[in-house]
KOLDRENVEX-754506 format. One line per 2 residues: their letters; for each residue x, y negated, z of C-alpha. Coordinates in Angstrom, 1 decimal, padded with zeros to 4 digits. Last residue first. Layout:
<migus>
a> X/Y/Z  ...
</migus>
This chain:
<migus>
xx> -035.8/-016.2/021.4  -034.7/-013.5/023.2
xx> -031.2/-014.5/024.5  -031.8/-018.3/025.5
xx> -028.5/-019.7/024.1  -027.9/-023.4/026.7
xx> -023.7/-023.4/025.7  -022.9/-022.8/030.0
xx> -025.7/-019.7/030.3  -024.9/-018.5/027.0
xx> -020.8/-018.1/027.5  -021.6/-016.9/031.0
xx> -023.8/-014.3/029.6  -021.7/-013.6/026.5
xx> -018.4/-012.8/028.8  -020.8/-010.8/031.6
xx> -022.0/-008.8/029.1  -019.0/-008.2/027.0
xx> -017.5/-007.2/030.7  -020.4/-004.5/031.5
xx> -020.3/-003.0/028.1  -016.8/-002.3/028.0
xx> -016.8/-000.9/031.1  -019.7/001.5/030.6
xx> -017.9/002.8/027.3  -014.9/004.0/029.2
xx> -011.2/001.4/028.4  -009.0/003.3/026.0
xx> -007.0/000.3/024.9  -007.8/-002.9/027.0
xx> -004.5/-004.0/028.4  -005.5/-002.3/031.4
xx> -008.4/-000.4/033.5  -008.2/000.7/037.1
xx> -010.3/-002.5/038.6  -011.5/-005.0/035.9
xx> -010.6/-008.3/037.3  -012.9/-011.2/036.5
xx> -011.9/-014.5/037.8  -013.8/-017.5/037.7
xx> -013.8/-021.4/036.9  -017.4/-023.3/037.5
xx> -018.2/-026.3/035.9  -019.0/-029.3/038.4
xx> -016.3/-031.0/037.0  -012.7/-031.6/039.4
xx> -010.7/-028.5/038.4  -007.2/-029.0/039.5
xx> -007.2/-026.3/042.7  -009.6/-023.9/041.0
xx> -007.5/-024.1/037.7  -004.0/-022.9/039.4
xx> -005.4/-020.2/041.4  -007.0/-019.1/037.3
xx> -003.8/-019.7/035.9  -001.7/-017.6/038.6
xx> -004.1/-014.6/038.8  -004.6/-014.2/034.8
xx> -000.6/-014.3/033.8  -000.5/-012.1/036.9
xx> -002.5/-009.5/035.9  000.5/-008.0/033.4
xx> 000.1/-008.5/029.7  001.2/-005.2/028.8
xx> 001.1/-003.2/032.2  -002.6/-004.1/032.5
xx> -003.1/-001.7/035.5  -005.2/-004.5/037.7
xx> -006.8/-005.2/034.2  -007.5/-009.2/032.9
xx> -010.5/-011.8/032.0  -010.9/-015.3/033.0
xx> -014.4/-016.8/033.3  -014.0/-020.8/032.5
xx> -016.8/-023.8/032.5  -014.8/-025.8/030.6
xx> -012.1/-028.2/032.6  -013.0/-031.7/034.6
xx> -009.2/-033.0/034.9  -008.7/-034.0/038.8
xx> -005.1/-031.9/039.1  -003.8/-031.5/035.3
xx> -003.5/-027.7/034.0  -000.4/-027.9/031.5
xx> 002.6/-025.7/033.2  000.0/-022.8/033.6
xx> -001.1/-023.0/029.5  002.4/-023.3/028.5
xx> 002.0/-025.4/026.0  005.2/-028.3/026.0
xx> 006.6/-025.9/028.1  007.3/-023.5/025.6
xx> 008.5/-025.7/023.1  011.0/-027.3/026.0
xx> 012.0/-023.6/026.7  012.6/-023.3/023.0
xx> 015.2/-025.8/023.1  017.5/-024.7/025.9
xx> 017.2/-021.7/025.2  017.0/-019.4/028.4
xx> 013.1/-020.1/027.9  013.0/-017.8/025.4
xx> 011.3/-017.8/021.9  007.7/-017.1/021.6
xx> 007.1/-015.4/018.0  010.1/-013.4/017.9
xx> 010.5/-013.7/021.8  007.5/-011.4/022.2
xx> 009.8/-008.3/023.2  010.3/-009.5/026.8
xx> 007.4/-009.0/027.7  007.4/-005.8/027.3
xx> 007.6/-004.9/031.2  007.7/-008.4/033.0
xx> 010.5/-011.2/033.1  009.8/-012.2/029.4
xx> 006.8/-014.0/030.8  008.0/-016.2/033.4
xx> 008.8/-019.8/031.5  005.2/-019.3/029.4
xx> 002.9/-018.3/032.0  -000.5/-017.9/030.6
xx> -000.2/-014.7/028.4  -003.7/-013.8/028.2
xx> -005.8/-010.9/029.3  -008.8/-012.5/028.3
xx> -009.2/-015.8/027.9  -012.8/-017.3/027.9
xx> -013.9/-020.9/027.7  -017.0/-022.8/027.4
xx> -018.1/-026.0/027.2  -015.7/-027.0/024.6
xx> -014.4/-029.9/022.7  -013.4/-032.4/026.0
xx> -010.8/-029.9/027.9  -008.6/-030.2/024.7
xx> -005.0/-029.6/025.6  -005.4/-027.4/029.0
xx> -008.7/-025.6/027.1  -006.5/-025.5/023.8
xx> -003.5/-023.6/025.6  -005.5/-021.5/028.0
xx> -007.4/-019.9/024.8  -004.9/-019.5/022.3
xx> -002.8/-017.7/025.8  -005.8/-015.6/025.7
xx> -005.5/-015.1/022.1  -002.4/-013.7/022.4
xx> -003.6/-011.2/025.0  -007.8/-011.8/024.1
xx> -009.5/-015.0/022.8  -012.5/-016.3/023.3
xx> -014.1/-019.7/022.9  -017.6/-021.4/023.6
xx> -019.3/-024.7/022.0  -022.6/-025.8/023.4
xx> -021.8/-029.1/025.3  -019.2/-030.0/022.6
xx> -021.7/-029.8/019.9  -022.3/-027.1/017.3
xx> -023.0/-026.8/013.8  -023.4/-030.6/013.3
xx> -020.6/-030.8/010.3  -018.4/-033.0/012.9
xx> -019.2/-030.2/015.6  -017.9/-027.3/013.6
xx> -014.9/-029.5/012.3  -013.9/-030.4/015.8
xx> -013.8/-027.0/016.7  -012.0/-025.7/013.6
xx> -009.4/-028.4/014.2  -009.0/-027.3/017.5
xx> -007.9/-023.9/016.8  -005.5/-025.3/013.8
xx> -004.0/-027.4/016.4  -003.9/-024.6/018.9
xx> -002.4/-022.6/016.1  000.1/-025.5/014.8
xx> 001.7/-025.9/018.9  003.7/-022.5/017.7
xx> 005.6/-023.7/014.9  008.8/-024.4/017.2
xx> 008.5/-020.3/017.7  005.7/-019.1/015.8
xx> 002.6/-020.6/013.9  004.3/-021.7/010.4
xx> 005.8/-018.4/010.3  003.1/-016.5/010.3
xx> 001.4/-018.3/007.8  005.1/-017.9/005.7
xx> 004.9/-014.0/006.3  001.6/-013.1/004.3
xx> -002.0/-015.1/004.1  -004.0/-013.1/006.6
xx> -001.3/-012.3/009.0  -001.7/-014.6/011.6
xx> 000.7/-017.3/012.7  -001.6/-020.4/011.3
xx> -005.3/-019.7/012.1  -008.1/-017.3/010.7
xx> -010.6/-018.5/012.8  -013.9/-016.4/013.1
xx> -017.1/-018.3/014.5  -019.6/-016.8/015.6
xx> -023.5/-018.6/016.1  -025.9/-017.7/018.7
xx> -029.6/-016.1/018.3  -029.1/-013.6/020.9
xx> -029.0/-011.1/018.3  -025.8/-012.7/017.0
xx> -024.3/-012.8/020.8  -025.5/-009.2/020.9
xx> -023.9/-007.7/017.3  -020.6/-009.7/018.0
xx> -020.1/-008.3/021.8  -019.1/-005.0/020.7
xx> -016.4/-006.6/018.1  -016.7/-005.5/014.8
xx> -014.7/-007.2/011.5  -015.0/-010.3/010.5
xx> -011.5/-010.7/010.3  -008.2/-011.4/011.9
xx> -005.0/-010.8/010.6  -002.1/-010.0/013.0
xx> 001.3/-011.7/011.7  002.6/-011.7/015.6
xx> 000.0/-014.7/016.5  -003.2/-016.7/015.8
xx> -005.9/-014.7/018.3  -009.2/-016.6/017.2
xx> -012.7/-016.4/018.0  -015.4/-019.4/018.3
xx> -018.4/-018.7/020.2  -021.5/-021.3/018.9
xx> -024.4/-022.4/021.0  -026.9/-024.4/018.0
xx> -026.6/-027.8/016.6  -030.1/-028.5/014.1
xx> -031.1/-027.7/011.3  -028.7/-025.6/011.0
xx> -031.2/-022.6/010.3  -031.3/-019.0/012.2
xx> -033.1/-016.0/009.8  -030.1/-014.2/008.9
xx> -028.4/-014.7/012.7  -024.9/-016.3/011.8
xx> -021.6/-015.9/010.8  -019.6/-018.8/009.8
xx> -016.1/-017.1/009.2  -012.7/-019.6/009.0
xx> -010.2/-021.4/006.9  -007.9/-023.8/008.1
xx> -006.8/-026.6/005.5  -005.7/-028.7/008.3
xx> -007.6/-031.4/007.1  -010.9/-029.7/005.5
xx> -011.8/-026.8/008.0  -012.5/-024.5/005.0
xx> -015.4/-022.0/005.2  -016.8/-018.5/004.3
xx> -020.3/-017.4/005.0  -021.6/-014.6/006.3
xx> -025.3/-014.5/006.9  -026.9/-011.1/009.5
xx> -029.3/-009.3/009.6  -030.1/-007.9/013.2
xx> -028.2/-005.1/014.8  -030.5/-002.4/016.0
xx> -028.9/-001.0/019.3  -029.8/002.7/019.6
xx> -030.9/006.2/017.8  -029.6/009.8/018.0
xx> -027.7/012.0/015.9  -024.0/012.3/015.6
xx> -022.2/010.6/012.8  -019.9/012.2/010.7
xx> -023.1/013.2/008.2  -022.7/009.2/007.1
xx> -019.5/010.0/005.3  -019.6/007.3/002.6
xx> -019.0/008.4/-001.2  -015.4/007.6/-003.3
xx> -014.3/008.5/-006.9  -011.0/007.1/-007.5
xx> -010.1/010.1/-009.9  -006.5/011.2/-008.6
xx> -006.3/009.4/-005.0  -010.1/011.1/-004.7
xx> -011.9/008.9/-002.1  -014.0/009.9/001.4
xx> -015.5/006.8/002.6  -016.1/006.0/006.8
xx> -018.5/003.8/008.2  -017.2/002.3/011.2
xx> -018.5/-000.3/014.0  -021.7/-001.9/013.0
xx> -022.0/-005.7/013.8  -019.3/-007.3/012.3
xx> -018.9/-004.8/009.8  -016.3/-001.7/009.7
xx> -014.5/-000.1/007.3  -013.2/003.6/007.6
xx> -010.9/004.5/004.9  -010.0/008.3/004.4
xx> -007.8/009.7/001.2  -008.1/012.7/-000.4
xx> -005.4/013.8/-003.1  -003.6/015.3/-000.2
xx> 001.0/016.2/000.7  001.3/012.5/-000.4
xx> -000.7/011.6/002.7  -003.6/009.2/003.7
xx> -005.5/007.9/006.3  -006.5/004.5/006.1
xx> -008.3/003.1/009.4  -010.8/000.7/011.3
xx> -010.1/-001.9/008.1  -012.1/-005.2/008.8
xx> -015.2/-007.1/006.7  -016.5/-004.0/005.0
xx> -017.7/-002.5/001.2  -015.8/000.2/-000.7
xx> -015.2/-001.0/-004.1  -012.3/001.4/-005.1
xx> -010.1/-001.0/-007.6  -007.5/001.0/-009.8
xx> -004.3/000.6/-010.7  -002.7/002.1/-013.1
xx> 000.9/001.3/-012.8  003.1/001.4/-009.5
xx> 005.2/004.0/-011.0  003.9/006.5/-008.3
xx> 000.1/006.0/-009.8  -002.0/003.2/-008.0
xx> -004.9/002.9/-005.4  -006.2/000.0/-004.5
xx> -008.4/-000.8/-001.7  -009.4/-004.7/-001.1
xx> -010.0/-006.1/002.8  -011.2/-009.4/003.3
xx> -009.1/-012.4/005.0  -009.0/-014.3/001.4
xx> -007.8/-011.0/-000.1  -006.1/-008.9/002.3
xx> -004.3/-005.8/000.9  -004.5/-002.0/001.3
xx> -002.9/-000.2/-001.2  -003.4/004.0/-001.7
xx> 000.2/005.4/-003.4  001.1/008.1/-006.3
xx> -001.1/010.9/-007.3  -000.3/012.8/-004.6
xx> -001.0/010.7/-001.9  001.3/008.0/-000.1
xx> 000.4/005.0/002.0  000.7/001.5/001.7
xx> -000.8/-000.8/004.3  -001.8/-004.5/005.1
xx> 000.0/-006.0/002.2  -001.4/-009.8/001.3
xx> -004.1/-010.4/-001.4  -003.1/-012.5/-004.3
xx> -000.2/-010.0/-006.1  003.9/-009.3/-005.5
xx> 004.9/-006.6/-007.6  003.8/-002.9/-006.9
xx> 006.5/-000.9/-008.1  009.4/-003.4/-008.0
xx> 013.1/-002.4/-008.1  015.7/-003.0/-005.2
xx> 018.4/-001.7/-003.9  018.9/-000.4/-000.7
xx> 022.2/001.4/-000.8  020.0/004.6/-000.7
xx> 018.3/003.4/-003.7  015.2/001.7/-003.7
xx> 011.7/001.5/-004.9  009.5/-001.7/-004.7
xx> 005.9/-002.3/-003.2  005.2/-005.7/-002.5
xx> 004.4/-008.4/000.3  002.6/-011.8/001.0
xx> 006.0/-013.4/001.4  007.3/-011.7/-001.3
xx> 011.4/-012.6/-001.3  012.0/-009.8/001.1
xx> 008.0/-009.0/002.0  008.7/-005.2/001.8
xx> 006.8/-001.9/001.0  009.3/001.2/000.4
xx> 009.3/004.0/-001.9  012.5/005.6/-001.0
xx> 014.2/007.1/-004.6  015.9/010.5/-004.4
xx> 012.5/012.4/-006.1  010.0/009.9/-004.9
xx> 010.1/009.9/-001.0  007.3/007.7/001.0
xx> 006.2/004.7/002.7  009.1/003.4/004.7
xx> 008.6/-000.5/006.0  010.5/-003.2/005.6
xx> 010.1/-006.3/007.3  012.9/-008.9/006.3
xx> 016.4/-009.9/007.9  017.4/-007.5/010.9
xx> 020.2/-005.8/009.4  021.1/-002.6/008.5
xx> 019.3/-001.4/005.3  019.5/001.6/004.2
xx> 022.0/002.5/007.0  022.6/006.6/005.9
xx> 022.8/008.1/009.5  025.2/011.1/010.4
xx> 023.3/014.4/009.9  020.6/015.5/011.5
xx> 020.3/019.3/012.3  017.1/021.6/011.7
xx> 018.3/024.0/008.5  019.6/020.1/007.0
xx> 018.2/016.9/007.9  019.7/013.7/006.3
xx> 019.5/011.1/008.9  017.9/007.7/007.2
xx> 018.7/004.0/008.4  015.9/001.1/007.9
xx> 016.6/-002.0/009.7  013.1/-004.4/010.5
xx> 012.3/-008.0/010.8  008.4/-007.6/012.1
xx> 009.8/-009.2/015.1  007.6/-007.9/017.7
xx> 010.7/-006.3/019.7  013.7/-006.1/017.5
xx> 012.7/-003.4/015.0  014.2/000.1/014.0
xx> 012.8/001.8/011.4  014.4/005.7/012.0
xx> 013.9/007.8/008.8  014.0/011.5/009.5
xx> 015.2/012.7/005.9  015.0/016.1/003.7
xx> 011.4/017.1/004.6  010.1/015.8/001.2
xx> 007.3/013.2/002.9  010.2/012.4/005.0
xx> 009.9/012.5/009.0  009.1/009.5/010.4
xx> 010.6/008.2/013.6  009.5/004.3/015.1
xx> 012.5/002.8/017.1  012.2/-000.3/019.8
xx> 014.9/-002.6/020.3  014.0/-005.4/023.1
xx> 016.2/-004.0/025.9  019.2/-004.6/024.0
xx> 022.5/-003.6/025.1  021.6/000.1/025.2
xx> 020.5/000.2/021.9  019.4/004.3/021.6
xx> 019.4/007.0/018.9  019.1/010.9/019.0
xx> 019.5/011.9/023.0  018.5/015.3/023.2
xx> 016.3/016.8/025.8  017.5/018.9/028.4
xx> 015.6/016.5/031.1  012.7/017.5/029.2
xx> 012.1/021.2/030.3  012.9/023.6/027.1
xx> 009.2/025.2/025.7  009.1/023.0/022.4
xx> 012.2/021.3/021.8  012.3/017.7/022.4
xx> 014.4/015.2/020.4  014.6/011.9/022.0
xx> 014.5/007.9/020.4  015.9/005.7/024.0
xx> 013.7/003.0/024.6  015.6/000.0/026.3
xx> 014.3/-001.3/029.6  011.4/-003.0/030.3
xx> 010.7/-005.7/032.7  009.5/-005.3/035.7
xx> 006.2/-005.6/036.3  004.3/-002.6/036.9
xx> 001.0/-001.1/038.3  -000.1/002.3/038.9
xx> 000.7/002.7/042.6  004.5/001.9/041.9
xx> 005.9/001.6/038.6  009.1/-000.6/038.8
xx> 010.7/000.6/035.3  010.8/004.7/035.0
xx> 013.3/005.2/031.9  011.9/004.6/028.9
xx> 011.4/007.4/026.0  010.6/006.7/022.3
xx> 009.2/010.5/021.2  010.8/013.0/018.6
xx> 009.0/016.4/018.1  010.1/020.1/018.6
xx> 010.2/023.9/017.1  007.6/022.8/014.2
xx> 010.1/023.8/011.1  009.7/020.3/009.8
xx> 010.6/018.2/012.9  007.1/016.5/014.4
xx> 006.7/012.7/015.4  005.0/012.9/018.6
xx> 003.4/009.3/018.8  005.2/006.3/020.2
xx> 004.8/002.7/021.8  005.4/004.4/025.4
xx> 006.9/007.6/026.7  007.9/008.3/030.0
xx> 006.6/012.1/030.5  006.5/014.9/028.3
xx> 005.0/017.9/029.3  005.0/022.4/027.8
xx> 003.3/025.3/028.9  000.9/024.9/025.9
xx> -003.0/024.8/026.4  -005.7/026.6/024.6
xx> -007.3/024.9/021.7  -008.0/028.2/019.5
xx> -006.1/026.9/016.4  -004.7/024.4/017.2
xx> -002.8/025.2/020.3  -002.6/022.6/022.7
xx> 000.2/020.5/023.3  000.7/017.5/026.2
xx> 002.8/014.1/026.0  002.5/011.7/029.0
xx> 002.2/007.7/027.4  002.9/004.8/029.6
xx> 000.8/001.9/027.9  -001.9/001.9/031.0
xx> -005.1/001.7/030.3  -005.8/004.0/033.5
xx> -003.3/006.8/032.8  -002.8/007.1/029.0
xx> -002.6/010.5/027.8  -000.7/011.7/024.5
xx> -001.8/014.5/022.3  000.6/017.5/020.6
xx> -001.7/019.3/018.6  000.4/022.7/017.9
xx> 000.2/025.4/015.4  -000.3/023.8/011.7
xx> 003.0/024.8/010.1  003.7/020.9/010.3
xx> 003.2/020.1/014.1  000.1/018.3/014.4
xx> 000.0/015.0/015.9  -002.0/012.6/018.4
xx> -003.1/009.3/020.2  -002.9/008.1/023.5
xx> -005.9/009.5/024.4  -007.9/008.2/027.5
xx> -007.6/008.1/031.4  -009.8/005.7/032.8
xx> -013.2/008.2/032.5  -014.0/008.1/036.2
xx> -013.1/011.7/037.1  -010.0/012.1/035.0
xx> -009.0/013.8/031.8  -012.5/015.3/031.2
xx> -013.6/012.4/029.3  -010.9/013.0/026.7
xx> -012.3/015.8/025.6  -010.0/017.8/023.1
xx> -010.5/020.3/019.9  -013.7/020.4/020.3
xx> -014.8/022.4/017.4  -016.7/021.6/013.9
xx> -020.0/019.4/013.0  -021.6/020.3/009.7
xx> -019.4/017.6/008.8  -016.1/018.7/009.7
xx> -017.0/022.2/007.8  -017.1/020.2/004.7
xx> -014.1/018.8/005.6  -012.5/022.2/006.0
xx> -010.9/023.8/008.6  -012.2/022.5/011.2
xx> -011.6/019.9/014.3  -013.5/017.5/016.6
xx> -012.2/015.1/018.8  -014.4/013.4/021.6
xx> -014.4/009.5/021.9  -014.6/008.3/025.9
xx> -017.2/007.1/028.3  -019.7/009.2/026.4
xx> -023.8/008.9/026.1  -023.6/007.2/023.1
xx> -022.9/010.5/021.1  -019.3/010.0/020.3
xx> -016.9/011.1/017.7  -013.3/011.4/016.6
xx> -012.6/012.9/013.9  -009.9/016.2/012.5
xx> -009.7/017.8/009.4  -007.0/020.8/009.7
xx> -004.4/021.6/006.7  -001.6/020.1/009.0
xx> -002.7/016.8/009.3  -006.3/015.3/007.8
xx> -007.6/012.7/009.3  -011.6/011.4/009.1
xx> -012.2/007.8/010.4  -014.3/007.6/013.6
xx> -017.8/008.7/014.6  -020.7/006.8/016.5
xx> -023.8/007.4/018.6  -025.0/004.3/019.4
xx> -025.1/004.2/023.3  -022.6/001.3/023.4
xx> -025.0/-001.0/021.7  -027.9/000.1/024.0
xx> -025.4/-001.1/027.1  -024.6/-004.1/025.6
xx> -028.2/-004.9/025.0  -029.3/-004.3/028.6
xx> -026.0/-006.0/030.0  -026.9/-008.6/027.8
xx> -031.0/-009.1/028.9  -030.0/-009.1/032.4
xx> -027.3/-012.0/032.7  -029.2/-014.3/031.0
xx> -031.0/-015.0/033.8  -027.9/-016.5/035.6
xx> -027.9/-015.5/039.1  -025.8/-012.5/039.0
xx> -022.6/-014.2/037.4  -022.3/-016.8/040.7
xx> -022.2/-013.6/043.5  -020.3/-011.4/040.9
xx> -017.4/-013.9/040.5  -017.6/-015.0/044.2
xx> -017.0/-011.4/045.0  -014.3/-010.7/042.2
xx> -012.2/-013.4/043.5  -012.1/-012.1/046.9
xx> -011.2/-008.9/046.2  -008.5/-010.1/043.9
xx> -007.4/-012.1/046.6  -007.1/-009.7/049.3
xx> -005.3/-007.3/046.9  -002.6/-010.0/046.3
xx> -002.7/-010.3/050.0  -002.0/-006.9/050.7
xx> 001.1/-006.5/048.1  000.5/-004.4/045.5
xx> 000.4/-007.1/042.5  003.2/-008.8/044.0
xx> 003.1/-011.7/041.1  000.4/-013.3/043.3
xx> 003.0/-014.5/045.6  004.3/-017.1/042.7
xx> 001.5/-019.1/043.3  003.2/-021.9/044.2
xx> 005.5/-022.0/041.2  006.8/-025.6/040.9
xx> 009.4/-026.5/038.1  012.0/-028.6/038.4
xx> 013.7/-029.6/035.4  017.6/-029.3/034.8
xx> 017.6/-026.9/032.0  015.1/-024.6/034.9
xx> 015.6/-025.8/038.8  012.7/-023.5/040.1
xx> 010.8/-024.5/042.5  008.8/-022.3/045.4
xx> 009.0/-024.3/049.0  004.8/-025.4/047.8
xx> 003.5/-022.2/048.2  -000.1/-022.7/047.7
xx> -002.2/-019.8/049.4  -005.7/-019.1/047.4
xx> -009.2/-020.0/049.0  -011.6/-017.9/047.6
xx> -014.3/-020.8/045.7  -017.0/-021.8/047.1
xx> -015.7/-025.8/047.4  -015.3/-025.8/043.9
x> -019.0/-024.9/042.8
</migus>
């Protein structure tokens, strides 16, 4: 297959001197996403990958079942903001999720209004919703649009109630909703200033967000500057206005680094005063939940690794609510009866909810591997969790914060029939050195009587949990008769701060470690083999992916990063990349660039190594993870690889980081990912 593949320029005059190594970058030209030959090469790429992907057989019978598992009609996770009920839903037959409104639940289910249609933001169904807000007296539904995937976020209103447009645009936002003042004259938004963006790619890095008050009707350049770092590029700011009206708290993070400072402006007939520094200094993750009386109901993991709910003082002292338990905080969120608690128990979601005091808790035994949502507010006794399965996307529950009663929502769902997801077995596993524990999941009727294709999944970074939650691709692969494989590695956020700990920075190498000892475990127990083991991994989990594959070309057949972060010495160069040295480092350290380099997935591809058979993933407009991470690892591989496996490169045209991507897209790259996967593991879809 080598010799077919687009021949890609080596630079060989590109070296860097870096701590006094030299470091060769001869692929450096494919940074350029918009110069000619960058486009050349993409073109190029995507031919040979199409040419090689449409002769596999299997290739037929997943885009069919992708594309009947994207035509389920679906709906979201109920919200209520404002005194409206608002849900996203979709008939199958939609490239992107309508929202509905009404007045009343009730009237939500019976169907309600189109509030917005995000399909008719552009012409090919790239642009999607960013997210959105209600201002307080129930007027305006401020929504953002992202162009193409992209993370740049424009600001538009409607008004509520009959869903005509407002006169009124932001532009330049990113990581941020429209966070509402309480008399509903303007919003706060985290604004960038334009950074490189030319023909709807980026890549140079980001500059500092600057938190803005707009007033509603005024043209943004009069907008009011509230809070900026101008020192530090990597300070981003989240608003909130109080549950009581009386505070905008401002949690203010260094990049990724769940570290957080807290600081309060007392708001008085529409002014902020000067800020009350709660806490001021970046030392645990602290998170505002909600006002009782002139206490701050806060959730922490300062001397809780795994999390609680305390109460403090505006000098930030503290005093337990919710002490310390088994399952590890996801979210805390206020009603009126006192706070809804979402841990992880063991990887699997639990919902608590508990008066103001902390006391009286209360179990609600709604069933699901992963969380889609928990909307709640102390301003309603109702409360909305949507929980999703490995192979069924949401179902939604409707619980009383005062009486814990709780029923599903199935009337959110729009008609119509589609995909049939088998029956599935979950079981729950220990890798036995490491102590890793991960997800067997499995067709119901499929024995281990013998070694079967197996897909591994693991991500392994930034305190994210994974679970076995739904993937599109998880209900097809099972179908298919394959085995998944959920690894819930060192790094993630399944068993509190010190897991993430012990996979970041000089801990990093322990989530490739934990990765591979998962593999070698499935084989040594006769799951899998070698010859019919796959892995995935997306952003993080890409770099997971190029790491172990570089590492351990031996344990897999298969491998499939997607939009991963594959240059380790370059990536802080780049838009927000920057902002992943909490669980990275920097390679201006001394130190951590030695970590870095040590598995740098780039830096570690050896020329006449036989690799997995490899189909990279990534967005022309990923302005996240940008496409270069992708174009440089894959040139890179097609010059070592010496096996007969083939090593491809799939790049999605006008799509980014993943968020937001139409239905048909999706379906098309899970199909290609699981037919490659099968076709190099030996799973015969069908039988």
């Amino acid at each position: 297959m080598s010799a077919a593949y687009p021949q890609s320029r080596r630079d060989e005059s590109v070296v860097d001197t870096l701590h006094g190594r030299q470091i060769a970058d001869p692929y450096r030209w494919l940074e350029d996403a918009d110069s000619a030959e960058t486009k050349d090469w993409v073109r190029r790429q995507n031919e040979a990958t199409q040419a090689e992907l449409s002769s596999y057989p299997e290739r037929a019978w997943f885009q069919e079942s992708m594309s009947a598992i994207l035509a389920r009609p679906r709906a979201g996770v109920p919200v209520r903001k404002s005194g409206w009920y608002f849900v996203g839903r979709n008939d199958g037959s939609q490239a992107q999720d309508v929202v509905y409104v009404a007045e009343s639940l009730q009237a939500l289910l019976e169907g309600g209004r189109v509030i917005i249609d995000p399909n008719k933001l552009s012409t090919d169904g790239t642009d999607s919703l960013g997210g959105f807000t209600v201002s307080p007296d129930g007027r305006y539904f401020a929504y953002g649009v992202n162009e193409s995937g992209s993370d740049w976020t424009t600001f538009r209103l409607l008004e509520a109630a009959t869903g005509a447009p407002v006169d009124d645009v932001v532009t330049g936002a990113k990581f941020c909703q429209a966070t509402w003042m309480p008399d509903s004259s303007a919003y706060l938004y985290l604004h960038f200033p334009a950074s490189g963006r030319s023909e709807g790619t980026e890549t140079k890095a980001l500059v500092g967000g600057q938190l803005k008050l707009h007033r509603v009707g005024t043209p943004q350049e009069d907008d009011e500057l509230i809070l900026s770092f101008p020192d530090n590029n990597r300070i981003f700011i989240q608003p909130e206005v109080s549950n009581d009206d009386r505070y905008l708290v401002a949690t203010i993070s260094e990049g990724t680094d769940p570290a957080s400072r807290l600081w309060l402006y007392p708001l008085a007939d529409g002014a902020l005063g000067e800020p009350i520094k709660v806490i001021d200094e970046f030392r645990d993750e602290t998170l505002f939940v909600r006002m009782a009386g002139d206490q701050l109901v806060l959730r922490t993991d300062r001397d809780a690794p795994r999390g609680r709910v305390v109460s403090s003082d505006l000098a930030g002292n503290f005093t337990d609510l919710v002490p310390e338990g088994e399952g590890t905080l996801q979210d805390v969120s206020g009603t009126t009866s006192g706070l809804a608690v979402l841990s992880l128990v063991d990887a699997q979601p639990v919902l608590t909810l508990h008066d103001l005091d902390g006391g009286n808790a209360r179990v609600i035994p709604v069933p699901g591997g992963g969380v889609v949502g928990l909307n709640a507010s102390p301003k309603y006794d109702e409360v909305f969790i949507g929980l999703s399965s490995t192979t069924d996307p949401t179902v939604a529950y409707a619980v009383s914060a005062a009486t814990g009663e709780f029923r599903a929502l199935p009337e959110l769902v729009p008609s119509g029939v589609g995909f049939l997801s088998p029956d599935i077995t979950i079981s729950r596993r220990v890798e036995p050195g490491r102590q890793v524990p991960y997800f067997l999941i499995s067709r119901a009727d499929l024995t281990f009587d013998q070694p079967r294709p197996t897909l591994m999944y693991g991500y392994g970074g930034f305190g994210i949990p994974m679970m076995a939650d739904y993937k599109p691709g998880w209900p097809a692969w099972l179908a298919a008769g394959g085995v998944l494989v959920i690894a819930n590695l060192r790094g993630g956020g399944e068993y509190g701060s010190s897991w993430h700990d012990d996979g970041r920075l000089a801990n990093k190498q322990n989530v490739f470690d934990d990765f591979i000892a998962v593999g070698e475990d499935l084989t040594e127990s006769k799951v899998t083999t070698p010859a019919q083991l796959a892995m995935h991994g997306r952003s993080n989990g890409g770099l997971l992916v190029g790491a172990v594959m570089a590492q351990r070309p031996d344990l897999f057949a298969v491998a499939l990063p997607g939009v991963g972060v594959m240059d380790m010495l370059r990536f802080h160069l780049f838009t927000v990349g920057a902002a992943w040295a909490s669980d990275f480092g920097l390679p201006d350290d001394p130190a951590q660039f030695e970590d870095l380099l040590a598995y740098s997935p780039l830096h570690n591809l050896r020329d006449g190594t036989s690799y997995p058979a490899t189909l990279v993933v990534t967005g022309d407009h990923d302005d996240r993870v940008v496409p270069l991470h992708s174009h440089k690892f894959m040139a890179t591989l097609q010059h070592a690889q010496a096996g007969d496996s083939p090593v491809l490169s799939r790049i999605e045209v006008n799509t980014g980081h993943g968020f937001g991507k139409p239905a048909a897209m999706v379906a098309s790259e899970w199909a290609d990912l699981l037919a490659f996967a099968a076709h190099h593991t030996g799973l015969e879809p069908g039988i």
